[in-house]
C-alpha positions in Angstrom: 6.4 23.2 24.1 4.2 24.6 21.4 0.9 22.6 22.9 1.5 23.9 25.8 2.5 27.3 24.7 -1.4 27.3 22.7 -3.1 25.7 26.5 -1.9 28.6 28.2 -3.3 31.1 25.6 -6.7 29.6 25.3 -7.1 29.6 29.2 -6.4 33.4 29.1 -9.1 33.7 26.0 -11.5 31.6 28.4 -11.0 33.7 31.2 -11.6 36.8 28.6 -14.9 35.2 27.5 -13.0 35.3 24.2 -14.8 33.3 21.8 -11.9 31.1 20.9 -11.6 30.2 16.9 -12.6 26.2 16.0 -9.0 25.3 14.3 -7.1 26.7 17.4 -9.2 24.5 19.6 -9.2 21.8 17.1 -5.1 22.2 17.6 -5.3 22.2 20.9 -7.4 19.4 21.8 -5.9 16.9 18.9 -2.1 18.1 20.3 -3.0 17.0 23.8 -4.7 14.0 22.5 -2.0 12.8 20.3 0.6 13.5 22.6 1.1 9.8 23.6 5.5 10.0 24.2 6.6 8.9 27.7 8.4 10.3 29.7 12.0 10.1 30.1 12.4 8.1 33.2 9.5 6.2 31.8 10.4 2.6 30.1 8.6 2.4 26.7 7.5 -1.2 26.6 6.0 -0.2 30.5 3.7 2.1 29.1 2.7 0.2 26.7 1.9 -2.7 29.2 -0.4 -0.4 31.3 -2.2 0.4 27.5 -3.1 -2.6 26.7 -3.9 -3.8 30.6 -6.8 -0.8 30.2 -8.1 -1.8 27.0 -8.4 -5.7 27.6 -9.0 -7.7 24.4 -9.3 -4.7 22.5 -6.5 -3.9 20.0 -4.7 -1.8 21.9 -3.2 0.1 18.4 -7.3 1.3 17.8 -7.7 4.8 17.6 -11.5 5.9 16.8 -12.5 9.3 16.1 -15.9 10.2 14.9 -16.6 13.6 13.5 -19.6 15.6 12.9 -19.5 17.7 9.4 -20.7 20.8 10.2 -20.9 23.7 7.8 -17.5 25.1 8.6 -16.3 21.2 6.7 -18.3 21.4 3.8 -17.5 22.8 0.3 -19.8 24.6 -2.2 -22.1 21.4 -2.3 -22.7 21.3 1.2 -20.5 17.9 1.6 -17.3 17.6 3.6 -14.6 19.3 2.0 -12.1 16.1 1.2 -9.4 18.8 2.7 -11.0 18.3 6.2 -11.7 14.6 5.7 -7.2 14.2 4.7 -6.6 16.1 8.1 -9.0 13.7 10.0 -7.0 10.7 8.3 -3.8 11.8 9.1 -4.4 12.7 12.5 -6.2 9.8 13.7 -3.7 7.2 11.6 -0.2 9.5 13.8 -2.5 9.0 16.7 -2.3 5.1 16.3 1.0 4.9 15.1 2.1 7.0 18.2 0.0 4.4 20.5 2.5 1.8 19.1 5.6 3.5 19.2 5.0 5.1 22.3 7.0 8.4 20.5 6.9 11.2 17.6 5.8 9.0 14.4 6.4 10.3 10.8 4.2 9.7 8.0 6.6 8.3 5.0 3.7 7.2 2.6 -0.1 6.7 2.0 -1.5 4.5 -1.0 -3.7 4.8 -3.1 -7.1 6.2 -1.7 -10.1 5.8 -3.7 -13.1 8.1 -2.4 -16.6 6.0 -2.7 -19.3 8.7 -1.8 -19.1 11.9 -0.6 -20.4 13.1 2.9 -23.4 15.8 3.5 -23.3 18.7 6.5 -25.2 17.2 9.3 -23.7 13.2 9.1 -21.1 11.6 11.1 -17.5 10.6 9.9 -16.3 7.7 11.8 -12.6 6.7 11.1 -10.9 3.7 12.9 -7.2 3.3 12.6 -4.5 0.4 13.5 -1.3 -0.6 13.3 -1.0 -3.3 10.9 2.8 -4.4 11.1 5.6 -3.1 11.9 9.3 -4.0 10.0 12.8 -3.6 11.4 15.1 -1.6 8.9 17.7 0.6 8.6 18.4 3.8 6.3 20.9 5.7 6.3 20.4 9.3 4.6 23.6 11.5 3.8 23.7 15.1 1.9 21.7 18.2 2.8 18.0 17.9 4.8 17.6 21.0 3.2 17.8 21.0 -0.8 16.6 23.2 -3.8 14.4 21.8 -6.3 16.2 21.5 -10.0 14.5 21.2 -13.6 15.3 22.7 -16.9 11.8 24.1 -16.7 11.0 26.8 -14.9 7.5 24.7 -13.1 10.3 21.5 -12.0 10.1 18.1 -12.8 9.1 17.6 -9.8 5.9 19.0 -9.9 4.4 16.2 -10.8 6.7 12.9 -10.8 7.5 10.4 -8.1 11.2 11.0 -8.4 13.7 9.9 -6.3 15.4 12.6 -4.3 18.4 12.6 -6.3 16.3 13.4 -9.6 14.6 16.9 -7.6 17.2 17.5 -5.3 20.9 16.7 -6.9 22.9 17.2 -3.3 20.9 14.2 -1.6 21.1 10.7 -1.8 19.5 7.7 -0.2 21.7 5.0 0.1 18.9 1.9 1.0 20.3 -0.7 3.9 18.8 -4.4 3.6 16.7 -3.6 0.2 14.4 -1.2 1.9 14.3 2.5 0.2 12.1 4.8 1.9 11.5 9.0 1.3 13.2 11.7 2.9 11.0 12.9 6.1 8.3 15.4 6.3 8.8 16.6 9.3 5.0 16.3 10.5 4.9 14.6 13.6 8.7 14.4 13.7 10.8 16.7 15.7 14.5 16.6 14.0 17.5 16.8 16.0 19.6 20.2 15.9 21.0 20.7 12.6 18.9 17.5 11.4 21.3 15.1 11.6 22.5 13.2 8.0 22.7 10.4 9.7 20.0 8.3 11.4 19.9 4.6 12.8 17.9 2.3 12.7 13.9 2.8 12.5 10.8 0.7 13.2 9.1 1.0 10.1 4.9 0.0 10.4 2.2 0.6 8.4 -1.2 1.6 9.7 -4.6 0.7 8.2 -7.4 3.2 8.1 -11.3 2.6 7.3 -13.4 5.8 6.5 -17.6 5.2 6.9 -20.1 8.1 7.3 -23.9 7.4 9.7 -26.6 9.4 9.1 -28.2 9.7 12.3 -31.8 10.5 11.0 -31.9 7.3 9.2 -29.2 5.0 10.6 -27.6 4.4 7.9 -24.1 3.9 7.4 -22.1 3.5 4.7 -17.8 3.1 3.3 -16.1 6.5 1.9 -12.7 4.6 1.5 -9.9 2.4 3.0 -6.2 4.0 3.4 -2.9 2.5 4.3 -0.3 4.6 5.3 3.4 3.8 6.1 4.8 5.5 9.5 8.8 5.7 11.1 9.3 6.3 14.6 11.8 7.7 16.0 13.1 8.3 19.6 14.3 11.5 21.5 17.8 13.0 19.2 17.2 10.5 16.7 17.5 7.1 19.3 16.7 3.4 18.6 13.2 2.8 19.2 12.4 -0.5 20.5 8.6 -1.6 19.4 6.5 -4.7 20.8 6.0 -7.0 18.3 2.7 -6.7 17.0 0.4 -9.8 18.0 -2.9 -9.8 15.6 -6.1 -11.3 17.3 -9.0 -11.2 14.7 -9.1 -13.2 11.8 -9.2 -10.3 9.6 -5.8 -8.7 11.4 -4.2 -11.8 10.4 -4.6 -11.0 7.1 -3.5 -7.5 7.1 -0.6 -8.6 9.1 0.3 -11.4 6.7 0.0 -9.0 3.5 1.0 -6.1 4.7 4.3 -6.7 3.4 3.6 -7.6 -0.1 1.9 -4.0 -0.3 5.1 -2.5 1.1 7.1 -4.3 -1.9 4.4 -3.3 -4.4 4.3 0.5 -3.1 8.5 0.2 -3.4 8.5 -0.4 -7.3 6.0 2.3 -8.2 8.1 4.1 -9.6 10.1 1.8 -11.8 6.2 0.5 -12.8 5.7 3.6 -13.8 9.4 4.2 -15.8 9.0 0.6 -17.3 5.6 1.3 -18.5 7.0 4.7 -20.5 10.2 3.4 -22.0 8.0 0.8 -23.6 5.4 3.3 -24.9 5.4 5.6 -28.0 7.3 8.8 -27.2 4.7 10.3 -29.2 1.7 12.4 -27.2 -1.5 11.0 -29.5 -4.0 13.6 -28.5 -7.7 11.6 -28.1 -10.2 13.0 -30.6 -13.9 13.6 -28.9 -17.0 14.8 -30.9 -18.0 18.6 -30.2 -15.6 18.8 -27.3 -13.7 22.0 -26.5 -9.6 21.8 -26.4 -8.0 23.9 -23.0 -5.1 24.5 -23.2 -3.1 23.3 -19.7 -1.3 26.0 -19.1 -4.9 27.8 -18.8 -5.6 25.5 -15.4 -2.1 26.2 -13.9 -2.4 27.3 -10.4 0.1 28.5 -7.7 -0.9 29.6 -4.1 1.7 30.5 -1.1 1.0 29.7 2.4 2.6 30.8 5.9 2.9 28.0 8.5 1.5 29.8 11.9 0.8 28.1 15.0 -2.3 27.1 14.2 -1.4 24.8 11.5 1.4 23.0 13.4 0.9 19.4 15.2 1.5 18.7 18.5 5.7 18.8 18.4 5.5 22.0 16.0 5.9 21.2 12.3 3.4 21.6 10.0 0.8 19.2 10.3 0.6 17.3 7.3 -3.3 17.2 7.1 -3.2 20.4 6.5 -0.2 20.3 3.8 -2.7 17.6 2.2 -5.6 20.2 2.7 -4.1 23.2 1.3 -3.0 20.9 -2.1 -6.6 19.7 -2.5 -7.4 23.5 -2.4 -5.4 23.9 -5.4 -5.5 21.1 -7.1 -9.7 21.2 -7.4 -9.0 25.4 -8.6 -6.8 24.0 -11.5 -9.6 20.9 -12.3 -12.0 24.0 -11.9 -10.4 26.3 -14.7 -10.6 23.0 -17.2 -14.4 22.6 -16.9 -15.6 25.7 -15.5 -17.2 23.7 -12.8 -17.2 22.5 -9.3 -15.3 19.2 -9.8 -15.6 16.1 -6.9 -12.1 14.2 -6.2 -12.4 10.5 -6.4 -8.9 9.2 -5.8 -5.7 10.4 -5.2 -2.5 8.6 -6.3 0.1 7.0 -3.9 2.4 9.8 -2.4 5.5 10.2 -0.6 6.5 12.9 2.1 9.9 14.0 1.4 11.0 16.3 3.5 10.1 18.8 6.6 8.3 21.8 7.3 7.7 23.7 10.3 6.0 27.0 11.6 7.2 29.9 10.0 7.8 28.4 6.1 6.1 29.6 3.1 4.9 26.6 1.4 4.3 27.4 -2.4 1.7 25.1 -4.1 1.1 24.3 -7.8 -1.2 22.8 -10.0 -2.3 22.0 -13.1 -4.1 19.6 -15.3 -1.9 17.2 -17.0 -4.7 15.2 -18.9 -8.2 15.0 -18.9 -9.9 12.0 -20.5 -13.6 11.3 -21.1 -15.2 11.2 -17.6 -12.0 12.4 -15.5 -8.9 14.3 -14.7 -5.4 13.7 -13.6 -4.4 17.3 -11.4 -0.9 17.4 -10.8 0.2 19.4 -7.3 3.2 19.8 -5.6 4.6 21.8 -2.4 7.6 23.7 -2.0 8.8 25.2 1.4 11.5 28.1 1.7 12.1 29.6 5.5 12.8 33.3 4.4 11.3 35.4 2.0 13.9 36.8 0.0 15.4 32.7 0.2 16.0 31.3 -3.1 16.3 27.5 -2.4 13.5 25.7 -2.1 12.5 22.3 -0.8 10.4 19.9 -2.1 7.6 19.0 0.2 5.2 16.5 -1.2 3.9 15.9 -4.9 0.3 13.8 -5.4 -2.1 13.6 -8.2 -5.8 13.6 -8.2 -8.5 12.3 -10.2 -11.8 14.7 -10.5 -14.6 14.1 -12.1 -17.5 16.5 -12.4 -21.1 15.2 -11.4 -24.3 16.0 -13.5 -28.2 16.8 -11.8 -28.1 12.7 -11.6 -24.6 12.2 -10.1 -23.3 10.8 -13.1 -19.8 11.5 -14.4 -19.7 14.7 -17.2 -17.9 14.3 -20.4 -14.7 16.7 -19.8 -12.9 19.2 -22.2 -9.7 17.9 -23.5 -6.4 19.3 -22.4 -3.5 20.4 -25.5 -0.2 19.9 -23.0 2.5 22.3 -23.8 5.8 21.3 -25.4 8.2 19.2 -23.7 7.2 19.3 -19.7 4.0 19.1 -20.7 3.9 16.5 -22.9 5.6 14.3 -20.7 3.4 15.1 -18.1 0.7 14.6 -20.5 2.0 10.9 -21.6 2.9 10.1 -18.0 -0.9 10.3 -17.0 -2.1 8.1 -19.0 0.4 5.7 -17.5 -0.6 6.2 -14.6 -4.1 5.5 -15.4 -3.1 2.2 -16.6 -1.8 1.5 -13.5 -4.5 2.5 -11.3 -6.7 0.4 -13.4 -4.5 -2.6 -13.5 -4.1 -1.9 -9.6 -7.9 -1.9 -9.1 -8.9 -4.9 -11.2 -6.5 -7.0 -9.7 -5.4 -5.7 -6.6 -8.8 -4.4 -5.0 -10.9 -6.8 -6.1 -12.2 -10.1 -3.8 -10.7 -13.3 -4.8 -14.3 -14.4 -5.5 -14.1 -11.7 -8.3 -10.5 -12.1 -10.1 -10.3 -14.2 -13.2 -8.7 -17.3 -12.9 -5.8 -16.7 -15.7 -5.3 -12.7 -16.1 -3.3 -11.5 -18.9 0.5 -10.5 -17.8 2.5 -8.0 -18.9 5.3 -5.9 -17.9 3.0 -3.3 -16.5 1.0 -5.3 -14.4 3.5 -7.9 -13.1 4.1 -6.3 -9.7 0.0 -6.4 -9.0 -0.1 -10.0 -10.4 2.1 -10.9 -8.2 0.8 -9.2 -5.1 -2.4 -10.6 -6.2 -0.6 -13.9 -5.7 1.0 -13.8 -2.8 -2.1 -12.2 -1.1 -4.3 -14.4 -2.0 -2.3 -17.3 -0.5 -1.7 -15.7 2.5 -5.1 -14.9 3.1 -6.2 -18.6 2.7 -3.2 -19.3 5.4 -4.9 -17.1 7.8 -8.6 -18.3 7.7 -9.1 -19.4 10.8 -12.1 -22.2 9.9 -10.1 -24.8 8.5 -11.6 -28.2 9.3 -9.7 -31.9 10.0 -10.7 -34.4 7.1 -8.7 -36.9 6.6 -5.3 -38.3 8.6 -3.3 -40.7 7.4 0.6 -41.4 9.1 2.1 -38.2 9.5 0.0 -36.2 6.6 -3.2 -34.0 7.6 -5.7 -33.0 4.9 -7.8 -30.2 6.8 -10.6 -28.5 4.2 -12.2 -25.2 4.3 -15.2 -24.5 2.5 -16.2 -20.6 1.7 -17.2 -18.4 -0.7 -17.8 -21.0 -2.9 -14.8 -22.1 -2.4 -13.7 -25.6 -1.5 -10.1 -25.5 -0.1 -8.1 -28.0 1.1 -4.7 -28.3 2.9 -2.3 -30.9 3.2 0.4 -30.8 6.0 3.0 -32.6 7.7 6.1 -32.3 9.6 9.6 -33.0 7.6 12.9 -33.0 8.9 14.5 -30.2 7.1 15.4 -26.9 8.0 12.9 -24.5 6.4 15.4 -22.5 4.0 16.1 -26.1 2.5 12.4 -27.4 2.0 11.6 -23.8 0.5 14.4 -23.8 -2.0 13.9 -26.6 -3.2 10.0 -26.5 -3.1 10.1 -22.6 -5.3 12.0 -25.2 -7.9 9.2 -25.7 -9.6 11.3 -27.4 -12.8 12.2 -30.2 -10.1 8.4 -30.7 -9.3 8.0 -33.8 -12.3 10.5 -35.9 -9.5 8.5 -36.1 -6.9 4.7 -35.1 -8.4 3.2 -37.8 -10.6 0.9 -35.4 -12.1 3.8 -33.1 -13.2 4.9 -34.1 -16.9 7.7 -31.0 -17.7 7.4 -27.3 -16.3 9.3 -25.0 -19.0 10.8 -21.6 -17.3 9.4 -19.5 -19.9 10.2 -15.9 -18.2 12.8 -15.1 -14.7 10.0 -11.6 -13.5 12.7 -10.9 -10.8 14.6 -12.5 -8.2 11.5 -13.9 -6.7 8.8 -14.0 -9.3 8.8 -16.4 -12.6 6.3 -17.6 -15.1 6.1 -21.6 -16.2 4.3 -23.5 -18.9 3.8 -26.8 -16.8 2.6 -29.9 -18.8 0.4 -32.5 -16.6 0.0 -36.2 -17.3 -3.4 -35.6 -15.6 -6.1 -36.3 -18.3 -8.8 -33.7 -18.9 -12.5 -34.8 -19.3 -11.8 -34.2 -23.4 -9.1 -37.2 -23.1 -6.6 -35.0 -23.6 -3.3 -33.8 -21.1 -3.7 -30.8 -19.6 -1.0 -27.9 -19.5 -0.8 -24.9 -17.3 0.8 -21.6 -17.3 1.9 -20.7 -13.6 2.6 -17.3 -12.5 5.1 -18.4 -9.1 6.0 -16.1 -6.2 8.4 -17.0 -3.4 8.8 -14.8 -0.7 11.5 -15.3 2.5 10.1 -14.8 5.7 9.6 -10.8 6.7 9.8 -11.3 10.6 10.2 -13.8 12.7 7.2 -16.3 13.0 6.1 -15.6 9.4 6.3 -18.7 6.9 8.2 -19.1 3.6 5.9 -18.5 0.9 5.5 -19.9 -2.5 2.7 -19.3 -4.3 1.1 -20.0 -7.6 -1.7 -18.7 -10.0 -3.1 -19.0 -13.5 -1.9 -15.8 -15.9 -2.0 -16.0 -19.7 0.9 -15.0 -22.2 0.4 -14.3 -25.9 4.0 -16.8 -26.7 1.9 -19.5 -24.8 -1.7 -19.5 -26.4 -3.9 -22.9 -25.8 -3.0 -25.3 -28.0 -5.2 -28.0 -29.7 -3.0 -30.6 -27.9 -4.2 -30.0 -24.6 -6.5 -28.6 -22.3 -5.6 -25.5 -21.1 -6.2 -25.7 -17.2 -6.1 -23.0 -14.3 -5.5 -22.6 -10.7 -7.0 -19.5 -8.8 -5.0 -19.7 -5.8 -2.4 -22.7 -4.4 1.6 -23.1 -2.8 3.7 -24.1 -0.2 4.1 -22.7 3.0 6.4 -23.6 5.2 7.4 -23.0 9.2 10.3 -23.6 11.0 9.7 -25.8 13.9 13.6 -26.1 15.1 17.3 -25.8 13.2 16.8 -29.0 11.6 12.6 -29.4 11.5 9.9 -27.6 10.1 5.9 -27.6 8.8 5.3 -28.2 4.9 1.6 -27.4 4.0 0.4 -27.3 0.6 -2.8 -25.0 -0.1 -5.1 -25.3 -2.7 -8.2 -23.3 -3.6 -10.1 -26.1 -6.1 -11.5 -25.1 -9.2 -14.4 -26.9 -10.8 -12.3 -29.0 -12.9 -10.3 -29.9 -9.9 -13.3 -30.4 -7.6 -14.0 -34.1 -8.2 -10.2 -35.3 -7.9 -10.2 -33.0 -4.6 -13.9 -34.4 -3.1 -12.5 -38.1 -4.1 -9.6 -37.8 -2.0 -11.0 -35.6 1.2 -13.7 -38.5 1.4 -11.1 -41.2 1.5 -12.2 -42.6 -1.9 -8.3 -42.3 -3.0 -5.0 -41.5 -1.4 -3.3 -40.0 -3.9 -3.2 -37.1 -2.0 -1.0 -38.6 0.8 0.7 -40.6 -1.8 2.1 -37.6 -3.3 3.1 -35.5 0.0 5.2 -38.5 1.1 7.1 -38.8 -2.2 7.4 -34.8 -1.5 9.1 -35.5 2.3 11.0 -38.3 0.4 12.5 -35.4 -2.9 13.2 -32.7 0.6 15.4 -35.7 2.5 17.0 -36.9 -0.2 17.9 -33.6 -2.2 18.9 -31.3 1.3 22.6 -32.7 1.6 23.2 -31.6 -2.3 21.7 -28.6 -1.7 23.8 -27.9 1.4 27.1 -29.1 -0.8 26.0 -26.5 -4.0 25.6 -23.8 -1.0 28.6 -24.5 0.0 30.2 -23.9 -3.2 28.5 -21.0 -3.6 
């Protein structure tokens, strides 16, 4: 209604020669544009048929939009405000998402989303957004939609933390169906139901990958400004069932992003308890860092707040606040608070994962905050979070979104200033204080294992508590991601065993396969056994559980009767993941890497060997049949035994997967008795 309601008045203006404002057209043409629902008589998975009929091979999830910056985008450089770059984001990731869903989409999270250069008046944005996988869960959300933010300060502890709901908003819970937790809803691009129902079915749950490049068209060049996944819910009319297409990746590279895209979903789930693990094991004590000749603010000097009034004009295309511009108006404030710390024009470079949390439509006051809760040598952490209340004398507020921001502020040669440092106040602000630096931690854990190639990762990377959920991301990716290249290459066949190799990147990889009969829940449970391994594995001596992660993750020390070139047995410590099967068609997963642990140092006795990437993966091919493969990324000290038996010099290789088919047969009717007894 509200599109239409905005079509209607610009026609008049037109008619008027009324010189109609750029953010009401912008409305208007991005409202029509995104509004992608069917109608009712109109069969979902029919209109989705005729979408990808017109578009051919292309993906029919793509949504390109390519901007020119124009004055009226940039900030007090001249470069695109990042405010106007977040509302380009969001709308052209909704747009895809609504492509796929064929219906209103809500944005429940974004990651992490590190900006790589910044974008000058005059070049062209160019943003391309797909939907990378979509999951099949349920939540179930009781309480109040509408709660009142509660802290024993008068700024709120949720300013500035990732809490759960319960923590800002003591009348709402979420009670999580099938493991899966997500956020209360924003509201932008979601209608709600009359009195927003506290009770919702089921959801299709997909996440949408976005790639941000600028093109100067005087010189041709193009360049990346950052990569973004974000995590959408549709929803049908009243709160229905919406039925998606399975999402079939083409491309080589959307294998991959299918294939991992659910080991970022389980990394973005434990942020938070990342982030409470890595405080509980810290000093409680704020240790203030000492700097040479630098000036101490205190925070409280950078605190900002700022109200805004939801018009028209700032609503999406089904009337809530269009959360672009909620994003927008917080990296208004959160750059005026990193402005009153070094009395300068700072430059955001990353902005923390967030969650939306609840809605927000037109007529709201949104009240945003800010402030500086640490500033180390070359950057900032800004803390910012939104607040809506529907009347203005109303004295319950709700809790919008909360984010945090790393500035840093550029000198003549675009090189990083040393900053002021911050004194936090007393109790909220010392916590606030300690809790950025853990979240530095993390982003830099997160970036030197996550976001790095595999060609650029260190074979053994030390493990710790606060890194364990990117090690093992790292792990299971990096499989996955071998599973999916597409260039894999026959060697050797021998019986019922394949060895296919795949060389890349320096790489040499090989894969052994074969069919067994055994159901695929059996072969993986007793494949992610890797204590059993020494019965069926000649080059297996012992493997020593040394620590349980979680449920699915665990750390061995693995001895090998495999002699290094120092004459000496080898020994290993194996970080392994296993992972059940997300959707139907995806394998089980167990994968393996190299980590080091100060309780296991090399010892004299051996050589201390390391795998970079390897594991099992396994397909179901009937009830009582399935596909083992075994991966393996080779490492120099591996090469030779690898090369020897690829050429057909040896058949170890063979050797050893048929005494593997022989340990599945012969342990599956014990492992189906101890179910049993289970």
């Amino acid at each position: 209604m509200l599109s239409f309601f905005w079509l209607r008045y610009l026609l008049k203006m037109v008619k008027g020669n009324i010189v109609v404002p750029e953010d009401i057209l912008s409305f208007c043409c991005n409202g029509l544009q995104g509004s992608t629902s069917p109608p009712c008589t109109q069969d979902t998975g029919e209109q989705q048929e005729e979408a990808a009929g017109a578009m051919g091979g292309h993906n029919p999830t793509e949504v390109q939009m390519s901007q020119l910056v124009l004055p009226c985008h940039s900030n007090q450089h001249g470069e695109l405000s990042a405010g106007q770059l977040l509302k380009w984001i969001d709308t052209a990731a909704c747009l895809s998402a609504e492509r796929h869903a064929g219906c209103p989409c809500v944005t429940a999270s974004m990651d992490d989303i590190y900006f790589e250069h910044t974008i000058s008046v005059g070049q062209v944005v160019n943003i391309k957004a797909k939907v990378n996988r979509a999951f099949n869960s349920s939540m179930e959300l009781r309480g109040c939609a509408v709660c009142s933010a509660h802290s024993g300060s008068a700024w709120g502890d949720a300013a500035f933390t990732h809490a759960p709901a319960a923590a800002w908003a003591p009348n709402c819970s979420l009670s999580p169906v099938l493991g899966f937790k997500i956020p209360n809803y924003v509201g932008h691009h979601y209608a709600p139901p009359a009195a927003f129902s506290p009770l919702l079915p089921q959801e299709e749950i997909f996440g949408v990958g976005i790639q941000v490049s600028y093109e100067d068209l005087c010189s041709g060049k193009h360049c990346s400004i950052c990569k973004a996944y974000a995590t959408f819910v549709a929803q049908g009319p009243l709160g229905t069932k919406v039925k998606l297409r399975p999402l079939t990746p083409q491309t080589e590279e959307e294998k991959i992003e299918h294939s991992i895209a659910a080991e970022r979903r389980r990394m973005r789930l434990v942020h938070k308890d990342t982030l409470k693990d890595l405080l509980t094991r810290s000093t409680s004590n704020t240790e203030m860092e000492t700097r040479d000749g630098s000036v101490v603010v205190p925070a409280e000097k950078t605190r900002v707040e700022s109200v805004e009034l939801v018009l028209p004009p700032h609503a999406n295309h089904q009337g809530n606040t269009f959360g672009g511009q909620i994003m927008a108006w917080m990296e208004n404030v959160a750059t005026i608070a990193a402005s009153r710390l070094c009395h300068a024009h700072p430059t955001l470079r990353a902005i923390e994962m967030f969650h939306f949390r609840g809605p927000s439509q037109v007529g709201d006051r949104l009240v945003l905050k800010a402030i500086v809760n640490n500033a180390f040598k070359n950057s900032m952490e800004v803390g910012v979070c939104t607040e809506a209340y529907d009347q203005e004398m109303s004295v319950s507020r709700r809790h919008i979104n909360s984010a945090f921001m790393t500035f840093v502020v550029l000198d003549e040669e675009g090189r990083p200033r040393t900053l002021p440092m911050v004194m936090p106040q007393p109790g909220d602000g010392e916590r606030r204080y300690r809790e950025a630096s853990a979240r530095k931690k993390i982003r830099l854990d997160r970036k030197y294992v996550v976001s790095c190639k595999q060609t650029e990762v260190p074979l053994s990377v030390p493990w710790d508590q606060s890194n364990k959920v990117y090690l093992s991301y790292n792990n299971v990716s990096a499989l996955k991601t071998l599973v999916a290249k597409a260039n894999w290459v026959l060697a050797r066949e021998k019986e019922k065993v394949q060895i296919y190799t795949l060389e890349e990147d320096k790489f040499l990889s090989f894969r052994i396969e074969m069919s067994v009969h055994i159901s695929a829940s059996q072969a993986f449970s007793l494949l992610s056994d890797l204590q059993r391994r020494h019965e069926w594995d000649s080059h297996y001596e012992s493997a020593e559980l040394v620590q349980q992660v979680d449920e699915d993750d665990a750390i061995y020390h693995v001895l090998s009767q495999t002699l290094s070139c120092e004459n000496k047995p080898q020994d290993f410590v194996i970080l392994a993941s296993r992972r059940k099967p997300c959707s139907r068609g995806d394998p089980y997963v167990v994968a393996f890497r190299s980590v080091t642990l100060p309780t296991h140092p090399a010892s004299t006795n051996y050589t201390r060997g390391e795998t970079l990437c390897s594991g099992f993966c396994v397909w179901p091919e009937s009830e009582e049949m399935s596909k083992v493969a075994y991966y393996n990324q080779a490492t120099p000290g591996y090469l030779n035994y690898v090369t020897t038996n690829v050429v057909g010099l040896s058949s170890n290789f063979c050797a050893t997967f048929e005494a593997c088919e022989k340990f599945l047969l012969k342990n599956k009717d014990d492992l189906i008795a101890r179910l049993q007894e289970l």
